[in-house]
C-alpha positions, 0 to 999 in steps of 0.5 A: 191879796199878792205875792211880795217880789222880795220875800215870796211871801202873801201879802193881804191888803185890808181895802176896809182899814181906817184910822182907830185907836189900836184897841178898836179891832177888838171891839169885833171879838166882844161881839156874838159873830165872834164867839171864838175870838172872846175867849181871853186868851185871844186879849190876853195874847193881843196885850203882850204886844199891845198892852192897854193904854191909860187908864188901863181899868177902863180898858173892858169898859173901851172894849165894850164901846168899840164893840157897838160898831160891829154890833149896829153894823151886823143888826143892821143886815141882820134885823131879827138877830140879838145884836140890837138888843146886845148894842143897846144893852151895852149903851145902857150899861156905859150910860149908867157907869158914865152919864148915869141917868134917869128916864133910861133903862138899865142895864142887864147883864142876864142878856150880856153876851160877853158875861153869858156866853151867847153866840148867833147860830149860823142859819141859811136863808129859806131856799138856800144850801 
């Protein structure tokens, strides 16, 4: 973080970037940890500056996909957490929309966040304030 010399304005370097298609930051606002985000109005707003690409109809399917990074990625600190079963939940319905087959599960959409609404609690560590 800094200050610029030109506008006196804050400046936030994000050391964490990498290179992604524009629509993979959204991926975290689908995930439980940012119930806030998912409402619509959040993608409704990001789309007026950065309307989806081709093909557009596919666009919460690419959603859901770029959200399999933040979801493994917290699951993995978090084991106990419903991140895992949201991550495979949401592999399974992309394999049946577009490699269906047959020896997996399927998907549910009675334990999908983004239709139910869920979001992770907050808790503290046992000993911790």
């Amino acid at each position: 973080m800094g200050i610029s010399k030109e506008t006196n304005k804050s400046l936030l370097f994000d050391a964490g970037s990498y290179f992604a298609h524009n629509e993979m930051e959204l991926g975290h606002w689908r995930c439980e940890f940012s119930a806030v985000f998912r409402d619509k109005s959040y993608t409704e707003h990001y789309q007026q500056n950065y309307p989806p690409p081709e093909p557009v109809e596919e666009f919460d399917d690419r959603n859901r996909l770029y959200s399999l990074k933040g979801a493994i990625v917290y699951s993995a600190g978090h084991p106990q957490s419903s991140m895992r079963k949201t991550a495979y939940n949401n592999m399974l319905y992309l394999i049946e929309k577009y490699a269906p087959l047959n020896k997996v599960d399927k998907y549910d959409p009675n334990i999908d966040p983004s239709i139910t609404g869920a979001c992770i609690v907050p808790h503290l560590a046992e000993g911790f304030i």
